[in-house]
C-alpha positions as CSV (number, residue, x, y, z in Angstrom):
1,X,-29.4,51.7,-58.8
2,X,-29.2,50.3,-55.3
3,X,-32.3,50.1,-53.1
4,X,-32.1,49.3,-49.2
5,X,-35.0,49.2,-47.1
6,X,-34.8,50.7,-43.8
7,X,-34.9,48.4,-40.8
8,X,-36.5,49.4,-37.0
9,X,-34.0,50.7,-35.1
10,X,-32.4,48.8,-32.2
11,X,-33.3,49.4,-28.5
12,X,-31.8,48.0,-25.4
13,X,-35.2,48.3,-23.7
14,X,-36.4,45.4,-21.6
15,X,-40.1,44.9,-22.1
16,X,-41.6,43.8,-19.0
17,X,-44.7,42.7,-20.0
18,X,-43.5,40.4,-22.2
19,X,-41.6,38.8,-19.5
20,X,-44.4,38.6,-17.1
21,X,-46.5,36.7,-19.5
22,X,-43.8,34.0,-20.0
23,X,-43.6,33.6,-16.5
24,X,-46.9,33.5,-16.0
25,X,-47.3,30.8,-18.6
26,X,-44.5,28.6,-17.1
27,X,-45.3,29.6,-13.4
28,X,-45.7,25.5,-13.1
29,X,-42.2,24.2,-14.2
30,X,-40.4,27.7,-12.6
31,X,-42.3,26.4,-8.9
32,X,-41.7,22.6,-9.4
33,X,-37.8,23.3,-9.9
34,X,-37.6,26.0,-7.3
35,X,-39.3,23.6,-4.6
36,X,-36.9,20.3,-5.9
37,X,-33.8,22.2,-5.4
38,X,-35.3,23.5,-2.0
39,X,-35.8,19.9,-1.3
40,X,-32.4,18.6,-2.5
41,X,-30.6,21.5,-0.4
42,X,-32.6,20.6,2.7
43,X,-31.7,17.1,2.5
44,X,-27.9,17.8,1.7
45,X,-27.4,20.0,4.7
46,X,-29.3,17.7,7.1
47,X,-27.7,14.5,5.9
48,X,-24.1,15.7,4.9
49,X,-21.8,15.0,7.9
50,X,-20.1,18.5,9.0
51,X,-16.1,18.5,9.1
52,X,-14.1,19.8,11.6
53,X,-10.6,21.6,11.3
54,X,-7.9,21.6,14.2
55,X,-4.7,22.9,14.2
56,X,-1.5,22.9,15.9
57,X,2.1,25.0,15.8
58,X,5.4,23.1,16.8
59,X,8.6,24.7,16.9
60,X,11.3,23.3,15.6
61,X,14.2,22.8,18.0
62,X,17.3,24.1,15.8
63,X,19.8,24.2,19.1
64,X,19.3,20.9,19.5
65,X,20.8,20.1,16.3
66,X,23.9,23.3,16.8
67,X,26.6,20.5,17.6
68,X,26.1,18.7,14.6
69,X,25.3,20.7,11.9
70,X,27.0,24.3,12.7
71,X,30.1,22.1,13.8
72,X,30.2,20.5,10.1
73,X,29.6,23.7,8.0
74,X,32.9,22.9,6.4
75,X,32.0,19.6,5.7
76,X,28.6,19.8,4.6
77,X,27.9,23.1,3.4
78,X,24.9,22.4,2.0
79,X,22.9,21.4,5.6
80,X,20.7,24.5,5.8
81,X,18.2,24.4,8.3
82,X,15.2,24.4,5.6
83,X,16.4,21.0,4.8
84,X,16.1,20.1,8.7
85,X,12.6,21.3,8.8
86,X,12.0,19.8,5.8
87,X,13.2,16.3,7.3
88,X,11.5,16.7,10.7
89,X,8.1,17.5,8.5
90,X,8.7,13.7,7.1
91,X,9.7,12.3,10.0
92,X,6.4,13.7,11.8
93,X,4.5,11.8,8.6
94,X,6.4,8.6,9.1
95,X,5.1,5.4,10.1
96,X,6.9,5.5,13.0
97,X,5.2,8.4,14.5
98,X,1.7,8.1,12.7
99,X,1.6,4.4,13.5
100,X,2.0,4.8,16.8
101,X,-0.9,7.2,16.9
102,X,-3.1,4.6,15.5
103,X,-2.5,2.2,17.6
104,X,-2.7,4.1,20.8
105,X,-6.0,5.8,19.3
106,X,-7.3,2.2,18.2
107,X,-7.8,4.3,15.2
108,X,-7.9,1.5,12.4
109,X,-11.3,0.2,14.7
110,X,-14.6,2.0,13.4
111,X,-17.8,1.7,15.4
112,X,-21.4,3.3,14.5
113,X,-24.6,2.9,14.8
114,X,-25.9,0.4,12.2
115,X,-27.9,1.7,9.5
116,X,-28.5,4.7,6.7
117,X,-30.1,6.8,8.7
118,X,-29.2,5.9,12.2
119,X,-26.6,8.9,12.7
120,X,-29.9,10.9,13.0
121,X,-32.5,8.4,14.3
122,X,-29.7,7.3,17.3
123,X,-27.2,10.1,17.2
124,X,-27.2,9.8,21.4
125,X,-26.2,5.9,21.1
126,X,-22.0,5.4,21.3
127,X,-20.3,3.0,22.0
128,X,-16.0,2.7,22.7
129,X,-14.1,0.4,21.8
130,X,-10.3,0.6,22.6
131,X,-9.4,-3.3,21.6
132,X,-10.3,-5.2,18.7
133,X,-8.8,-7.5,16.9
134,X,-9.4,-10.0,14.3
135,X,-7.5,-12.5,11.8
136,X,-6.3,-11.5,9.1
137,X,-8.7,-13.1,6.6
138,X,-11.7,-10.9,8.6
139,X,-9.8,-7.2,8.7
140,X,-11.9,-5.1,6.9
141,X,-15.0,-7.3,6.9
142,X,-17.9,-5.6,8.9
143,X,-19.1,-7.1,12.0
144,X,-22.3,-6.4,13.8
145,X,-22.4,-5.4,17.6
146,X,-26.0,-6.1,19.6
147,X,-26.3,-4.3,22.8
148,X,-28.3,-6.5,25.2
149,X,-28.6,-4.1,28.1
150,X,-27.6,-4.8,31.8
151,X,-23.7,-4.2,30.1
152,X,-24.2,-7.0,28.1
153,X,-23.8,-7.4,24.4
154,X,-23.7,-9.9,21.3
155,X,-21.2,-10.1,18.5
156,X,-21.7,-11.2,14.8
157,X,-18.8,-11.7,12.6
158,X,-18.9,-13.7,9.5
159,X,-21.5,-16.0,11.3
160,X,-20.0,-16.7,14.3
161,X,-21.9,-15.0,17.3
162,X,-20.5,-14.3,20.5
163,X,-21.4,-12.5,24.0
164,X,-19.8,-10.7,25.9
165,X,-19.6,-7.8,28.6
166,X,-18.6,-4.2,28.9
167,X,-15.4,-3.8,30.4
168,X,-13.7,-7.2,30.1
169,X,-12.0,-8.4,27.6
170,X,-14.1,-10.8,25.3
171,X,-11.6,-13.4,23.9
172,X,-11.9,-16.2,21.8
173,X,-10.0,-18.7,19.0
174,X,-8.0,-15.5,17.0
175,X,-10.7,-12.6,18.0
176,X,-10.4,-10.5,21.0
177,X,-13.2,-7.4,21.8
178,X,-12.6,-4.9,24.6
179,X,-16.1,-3.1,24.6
180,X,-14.9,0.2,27.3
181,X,-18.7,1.4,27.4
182,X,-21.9,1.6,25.4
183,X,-24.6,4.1,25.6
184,X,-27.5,3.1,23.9
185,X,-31.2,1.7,24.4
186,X,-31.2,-2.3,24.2
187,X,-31.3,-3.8,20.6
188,X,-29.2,-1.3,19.6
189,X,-26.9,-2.3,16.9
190,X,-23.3,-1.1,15.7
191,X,-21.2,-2.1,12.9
192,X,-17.8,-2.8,14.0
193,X,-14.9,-3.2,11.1
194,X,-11.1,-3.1,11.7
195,X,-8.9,-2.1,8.9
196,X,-5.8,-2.7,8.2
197,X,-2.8,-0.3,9.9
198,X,-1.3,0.5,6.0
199,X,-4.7,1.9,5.0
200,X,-5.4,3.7,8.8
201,X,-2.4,5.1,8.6
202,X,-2.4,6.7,4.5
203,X,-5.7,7.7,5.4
204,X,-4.7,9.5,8.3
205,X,-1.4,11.1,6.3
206,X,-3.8,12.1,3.7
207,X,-5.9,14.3,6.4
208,X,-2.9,15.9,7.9
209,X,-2.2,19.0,6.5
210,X,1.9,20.1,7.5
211,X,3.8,22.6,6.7
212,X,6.5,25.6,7.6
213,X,5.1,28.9,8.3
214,X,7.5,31.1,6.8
215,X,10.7,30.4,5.2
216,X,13.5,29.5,7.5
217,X,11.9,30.6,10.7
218,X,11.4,27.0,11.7
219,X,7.6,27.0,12.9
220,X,5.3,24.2,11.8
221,X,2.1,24.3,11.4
222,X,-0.3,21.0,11.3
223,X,-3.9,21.0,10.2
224,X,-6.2,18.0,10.8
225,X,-9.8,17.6,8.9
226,X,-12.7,15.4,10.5
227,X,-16.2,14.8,11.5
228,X,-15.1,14.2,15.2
229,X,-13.9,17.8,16.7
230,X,-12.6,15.7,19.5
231,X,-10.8,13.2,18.3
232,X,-9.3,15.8,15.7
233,X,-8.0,17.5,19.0
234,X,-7.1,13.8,20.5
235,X,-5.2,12.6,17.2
236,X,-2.6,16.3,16.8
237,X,-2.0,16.2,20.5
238,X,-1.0,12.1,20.2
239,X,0.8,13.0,16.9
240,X,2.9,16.0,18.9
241,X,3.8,13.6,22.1
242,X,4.8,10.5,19.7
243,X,7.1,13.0,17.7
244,X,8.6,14.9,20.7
245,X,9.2,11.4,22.2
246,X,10.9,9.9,19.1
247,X,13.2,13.0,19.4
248,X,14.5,12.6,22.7
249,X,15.0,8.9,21.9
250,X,17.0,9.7,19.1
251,X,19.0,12.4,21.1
252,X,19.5,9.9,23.6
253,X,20.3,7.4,21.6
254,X,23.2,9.3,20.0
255,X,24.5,10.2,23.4
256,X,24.8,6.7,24.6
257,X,26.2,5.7,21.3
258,X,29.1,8.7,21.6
259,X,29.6,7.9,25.1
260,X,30.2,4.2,24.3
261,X,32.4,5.7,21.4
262,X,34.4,7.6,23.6
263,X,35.1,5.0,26.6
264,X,36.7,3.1,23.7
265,X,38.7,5.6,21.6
266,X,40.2,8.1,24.6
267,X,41.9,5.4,26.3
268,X,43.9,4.1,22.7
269,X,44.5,8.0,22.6
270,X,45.9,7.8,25.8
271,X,48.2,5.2,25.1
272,X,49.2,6.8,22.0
273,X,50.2,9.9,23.6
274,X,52.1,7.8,26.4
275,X,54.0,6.6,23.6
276,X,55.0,9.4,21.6
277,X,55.4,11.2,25.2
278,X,58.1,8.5,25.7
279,X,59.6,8.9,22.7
280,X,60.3,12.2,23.2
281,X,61.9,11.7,26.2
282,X,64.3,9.4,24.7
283,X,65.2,11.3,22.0
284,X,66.0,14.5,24.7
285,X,68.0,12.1,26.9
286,X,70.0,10.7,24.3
287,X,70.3,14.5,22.0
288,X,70.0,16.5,25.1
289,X,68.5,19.3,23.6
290,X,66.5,19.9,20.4
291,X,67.0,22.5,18.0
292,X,64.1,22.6,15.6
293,X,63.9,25.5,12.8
294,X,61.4,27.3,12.1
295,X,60.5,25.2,9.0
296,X,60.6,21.9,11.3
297,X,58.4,23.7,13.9
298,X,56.2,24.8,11.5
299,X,55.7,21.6,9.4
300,X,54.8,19.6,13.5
301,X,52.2,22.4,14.2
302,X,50.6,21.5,11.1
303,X,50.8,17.9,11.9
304,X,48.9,18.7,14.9
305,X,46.2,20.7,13.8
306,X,45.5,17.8,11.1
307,X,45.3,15.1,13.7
308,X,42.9,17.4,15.5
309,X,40.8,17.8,12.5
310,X,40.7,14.2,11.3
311,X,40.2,13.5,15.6
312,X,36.6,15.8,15.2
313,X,35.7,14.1,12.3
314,X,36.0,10.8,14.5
315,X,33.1,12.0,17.0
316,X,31.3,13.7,14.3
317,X,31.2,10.3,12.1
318,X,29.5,9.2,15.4
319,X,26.8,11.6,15.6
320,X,25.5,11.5,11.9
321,X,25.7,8.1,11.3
322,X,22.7,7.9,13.9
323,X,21.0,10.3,11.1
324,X,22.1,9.2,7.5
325,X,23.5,6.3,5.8
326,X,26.8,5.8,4.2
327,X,25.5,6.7,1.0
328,X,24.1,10.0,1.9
329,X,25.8,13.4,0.7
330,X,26.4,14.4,4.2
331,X,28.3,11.1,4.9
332,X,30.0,11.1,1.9
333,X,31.1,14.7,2.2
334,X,32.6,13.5,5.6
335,X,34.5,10.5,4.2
336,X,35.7,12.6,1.5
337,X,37.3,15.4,4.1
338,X,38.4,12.7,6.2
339,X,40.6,10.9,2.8
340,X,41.9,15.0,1.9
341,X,43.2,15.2,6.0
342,X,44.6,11.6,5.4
343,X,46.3,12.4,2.3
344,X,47.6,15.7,3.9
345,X,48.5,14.3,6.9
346,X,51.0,11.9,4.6
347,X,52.7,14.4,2.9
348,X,53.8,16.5,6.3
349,X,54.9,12.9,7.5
350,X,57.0,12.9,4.6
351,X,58.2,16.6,5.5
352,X,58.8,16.0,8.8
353,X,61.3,12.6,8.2
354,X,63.2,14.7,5.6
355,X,63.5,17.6,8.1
C-alpha cells in the first residue's frame, strides 16, 4: 500500500515582513552601492565630453549628367542613376574632396589645454592655430605650447624650445607655427600634436555618416558626429563647397577637352565631305544623270545613318573617358558598339560596290 504525505500548499503571496527585515539587515551594503553608482554617474556625466550631430541634404544634379548618360542608353544600358548617386557618394568620401577639407580646416593640427582635468579647470582658455607644421620624424609627437602673455608664447617640441608671437608666422630649421590668437591667463599651457593627413582624413571618413534618402530620388543626406558643434557645422559646409567645386571642374574640364576634340575632328570631316562632294560631281558630269534603285538608295541611306552613329560615338568616347577608364563596362560597352557599327558599316560597303 502506498502512503504520501500531504505537502503545504503553494501561494504566490509576497510576505512583506520578511523582506523588510532583510533589508533592514543589509541596509549598509544596499546604501554603500546606491551612493558608489550615484558617484560613478556623477562623475561620468560631468567628465564625459558631449557629442554633437550636424547634418546636411545635397541634391544630386542628374541634368547635369542627361547628355551623357540618357544619350548612351543604347550603349550602356545598365547606367541607372542609383549607380550615379552611388558614385558621387564616393566621390564626396574621396581624398580628393576630404583632403582638401583638412587642409583648409588645419584639421590634422589638435590644440587643448594641457592636462586631465584642464577642459574643466580652463574650459575659457583657446587658442587657434591655422599653420603648423613639422618633419616628418615629429608628426604625431605632442608638443607643448606656453602662453607668456603680452601675445607672446613658448614652444616645446622634443626638447627644442622656441618663442614666438601671435599672429606671425614662427619659423625655424623644418618647423613652422602660425599661432592666429590665444585666450588664456599667462602660464597657460597647450598640447599641440599634428597628425598625419592619412589618419585626419580616415578619421574624418569614419565620422561622416552619407547616404541616399530614398531610392532613386537623388537626395543625399550627410551626418557629421563631434564634440565641437561648430566646427561640425564648419567641416559639412567645407565638405559641400570642395565637392560642388570639384564638379564644375570636372564639367569644365570635359568641355574644354570636347571643344579641343572638335577644333580637330570637324575640319578632317570637312575635308572629307569636300571630297566625296567632289566626287560626286564627277561622277554626274561624266554619267550625267544617276539612276539609283530603290535597293541602291536604300543600302546609301543605311551607310549614312551608320556613319552618323559611329560619328556620336566619337564625341561620346570624349565625354566618358573624362569619367571611366578603358577597362570599365561603360567603356567597353562603347568599344564593343563602335566594332558592331564598324563591322556593319563593311558589309554595306560591300553592298554598295556590287550595286
Amino acid at each position: 500500500m502506498n502512503t504520501t504525505k500531504n505537502s503545504p500548499p503553494a501561494t504566490d503571496e509576497i510576505d512583506l515582513l520578511a523582506l523588510f527585515k532583510i533589508l533592514k539587515v543589509n541596509y549598509l551594503k544596499i546604501g554603500f552601492f546606491t551612493l558608489v553608482f550615484i558617484v560613478l554617474a556623477a562623475a561620468y556625466s560631468f567628465l564625459a565630453t558631449p557629442i554633437y550631430q550636424a547634418n546636411a541634404t545635397l541634391q544630386y544634379d542628374k541634368m547635369s549628367q542627361v547628355s551623357l548618360l540618357d544619350q548612351m542608353s543604347d550603349v550602356m544600358p545598365f547606367a541607372n542613376s542609383n549607380s550615379q548617386v552611388d558614385s558621387e557618394i564616393e566621390v564626396i568620401k574621396s581624398r580628393m574632396v576630404l583632403g582638401k577639407t583638412v587642409s583648409n580646416l588645419s584639421l590634422d593640427t589638435q590644440i587643448a589645454p594641457a592636462g586631465f582635468f584642464a577642459k574643466f579647470l580652463n574650459e575659457d582658455a583657446k587658442a587657434e592655430v591655422p599653420l603648423y607644421n613639422v618633419p616628418e620624424d615629429l608628426v604625431g609627437q605632442p608638443a607643448t605650447l606656453t602662453y607668456l602673455g603680452d601675445n607672446q608664447y613658448s614652444l616645446n617640441i622634443d626638447g627644442t624650445i622656441l618663442k614666438g608671437e601671435v599672429n606671425k608666422l614662427l619659423s625655424q630649421d623644418d618647423i613652422s607655427l602660425l599661432v592666429s590668437s590665444i585666450a588664456a591667463e599667462a602660464g597657460q599651457e597647450f598640447t599641440l600634436i599634428k597628425n598625419t593627413s592619412y589618419s585626419t582624413i580616415e578619421n574624418l571618413r569614419n565620422t561622416l555618416t552619407i547616404a541616399e534618402v530614398g531610392k532613386g530620388t537623388g537626395i543625399i543626406s550627410m551626418d557629421i558626429k563631434g564634440p565641437d558643434k561648430a566646427e561640425n557645422v564648419q567641416i559639412l559646409n567645407s565638405i559641400i563647397q570642395n565637392y560642388v567645386d570639384q564638379n564644375t571642374e570636372r564639367k569644365k574640364e570635359v568641355t574644354n577637352n570636347t571643344l579641343l576634340f572638335l577644333n580637330e575632328y570637324l575640319p578632317k570631316i570637312k575635308v572629307k565631305l569636300d571630297n566625296y562632294e567632289n566626287q560626286l560631281n564627277t561622277f554626274r558630269k561624266k554619267n550625267e544623270s544617276i539612276d539609283l534603285s530603290l535597293e541602291a538608295k536604300a543600302a546609301l541611306d543605311t551607310a549614312l545613318q551608320v556613319e552618323e552613329k559611329l560619328n556620336e560615338l566619337t564625341f561620346k568616347e570624349v565625354e566618358i573617358q573624362q569619367l571611366y577608364t578603358r577597362n570599365h563596362p561603360a567603356y567597353q560597352s562603347l568599344l564593343d558598339k563602335r566594332q558592331q557599327l564598324l563591322r556593319e558599316k563593311e558589309k554595306i560597303s560591300k553592298a554598295i560596290q556590287k550595286l
